[in-house]
C-alpha positions in Angstrom: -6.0 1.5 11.6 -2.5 1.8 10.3 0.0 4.4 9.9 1.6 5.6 6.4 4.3 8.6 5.8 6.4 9.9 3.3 9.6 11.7 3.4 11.0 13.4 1.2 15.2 14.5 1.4 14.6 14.1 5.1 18.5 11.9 6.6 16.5 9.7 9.3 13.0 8.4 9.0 13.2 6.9 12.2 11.0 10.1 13.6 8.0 9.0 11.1 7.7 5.4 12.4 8.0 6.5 16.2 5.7 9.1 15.2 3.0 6.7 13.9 3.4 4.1 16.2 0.6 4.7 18.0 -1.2 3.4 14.3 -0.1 -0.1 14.2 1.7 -2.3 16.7 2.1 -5.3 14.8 4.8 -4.7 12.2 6.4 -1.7 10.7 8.8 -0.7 7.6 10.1 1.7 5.5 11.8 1.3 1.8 13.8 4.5 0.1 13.8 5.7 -3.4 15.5 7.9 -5.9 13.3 10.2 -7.1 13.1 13.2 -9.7 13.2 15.2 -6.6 15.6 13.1 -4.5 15.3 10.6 -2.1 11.6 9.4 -1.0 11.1 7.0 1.6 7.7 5.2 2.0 7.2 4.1 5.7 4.2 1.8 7.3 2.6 1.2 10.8 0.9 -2.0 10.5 -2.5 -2.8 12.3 -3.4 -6.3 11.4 -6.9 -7.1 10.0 -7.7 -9.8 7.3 -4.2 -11.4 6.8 -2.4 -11.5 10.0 0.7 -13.3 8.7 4.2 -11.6 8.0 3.6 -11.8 3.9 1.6 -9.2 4.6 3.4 -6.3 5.8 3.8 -3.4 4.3 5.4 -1.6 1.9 4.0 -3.9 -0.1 5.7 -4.5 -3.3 4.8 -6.4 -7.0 6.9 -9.3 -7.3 8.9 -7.8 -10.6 9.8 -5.0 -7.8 8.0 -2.2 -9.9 5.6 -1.2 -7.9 5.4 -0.8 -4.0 2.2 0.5 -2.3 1.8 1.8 1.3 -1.9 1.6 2.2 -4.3 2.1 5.5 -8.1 1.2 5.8 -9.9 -1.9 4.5 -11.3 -2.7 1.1 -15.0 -4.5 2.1 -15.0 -6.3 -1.1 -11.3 -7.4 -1.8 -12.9 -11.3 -1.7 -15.5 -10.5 -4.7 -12.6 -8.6 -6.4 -9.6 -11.2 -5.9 -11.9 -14.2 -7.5 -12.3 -11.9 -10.5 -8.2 -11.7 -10.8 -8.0 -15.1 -9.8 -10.6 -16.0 -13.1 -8.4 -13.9 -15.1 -5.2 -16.0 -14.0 -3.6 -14.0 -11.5 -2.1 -15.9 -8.6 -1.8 -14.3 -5.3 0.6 -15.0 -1.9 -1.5 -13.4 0.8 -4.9 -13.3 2.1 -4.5 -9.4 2.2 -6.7 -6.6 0.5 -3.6 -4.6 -0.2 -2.7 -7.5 -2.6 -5.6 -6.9 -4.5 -5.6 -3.1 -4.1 -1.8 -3.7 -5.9 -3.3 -5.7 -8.7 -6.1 -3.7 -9.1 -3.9 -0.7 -8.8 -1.1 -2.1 -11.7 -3.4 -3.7 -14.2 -6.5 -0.5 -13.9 -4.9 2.3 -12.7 -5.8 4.6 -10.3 -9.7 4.3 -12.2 -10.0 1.0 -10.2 -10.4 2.9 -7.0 -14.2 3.7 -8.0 -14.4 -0.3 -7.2 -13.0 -0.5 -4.0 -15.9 -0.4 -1.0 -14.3 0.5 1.9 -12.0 3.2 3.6 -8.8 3.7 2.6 -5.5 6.0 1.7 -2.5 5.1 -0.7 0.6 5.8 -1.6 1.7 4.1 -4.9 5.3 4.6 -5.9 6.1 3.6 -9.5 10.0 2.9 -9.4 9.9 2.8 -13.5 8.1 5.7 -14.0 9.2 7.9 -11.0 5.6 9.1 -10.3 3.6 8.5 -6.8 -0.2 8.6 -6.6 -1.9 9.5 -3.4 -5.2 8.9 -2.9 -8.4 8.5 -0.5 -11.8 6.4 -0.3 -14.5 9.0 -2.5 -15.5 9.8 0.8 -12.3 10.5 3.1 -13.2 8.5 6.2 
């Protein structure tokens, strides 16, 4: 599985992606913020499963540049739930379930989790807003 982390007013993030490396050999990144509370950097471990290209990796962000979602597990049904977008109009770039968990994610709110079959944790950071959700599969595996 992958590796997420968040720091908070912390100078080098460099410790959280060695620290998680162990999580995800096949890519890795890290994007900074300025939040209410000063700066928040989002970091990822990447651990390839349904979409092994580079469009992909992670942080994972909207394509307006709102939103940006760090995210580790697997959504089982992200092909039942991406024809649904796709009937609705949405167009994706990736053959990812974190694209979908971002759609789902920016048009539902943090509601659409009750949808998502499969294992997961979040981080959501809302660059308009300045809030970040956190959040786990109902069951916490």
């Amino acid at each position: 599985m992958c590796g997420l982390w968040a720091s908070l007013n912390v100078d080098t993030f460099q410790s959280g992606i060695d620290a998680s490396q162990h999580r995800g050999p096949d890519a890795e990144g890290c994007v900074a913020f300025q939040s209410p509370a000063g700066q928040l950097v989002l970091g990822h471990r990447r651990l390839s499963i349904f979409d092994m290209s580079a469009s992909a990796n992670q942080p994972f962000q909207s394509t307006d540049g709102r939103f940006t979602l760090v995210f580790n597990g697997a959504i089982y049904n992200f092909r039942d739930l991406r024809a649904q977008f796709e009937g609705e109009g949405h167009v994706f770039h990736t053959q990812s379930d974190t694209e979908i968990l971002l759609h789902a994610l920016i048009q539902h709110g943090p509601a659409c989790l009750e949808k998502m079959e499969g294992m997961f944790a979040l981080m959501l950071w809302d660059d308009q807003r300045k809030t970040l959700l956190i959040a786990r599969d109902r069951f916490g595996e």
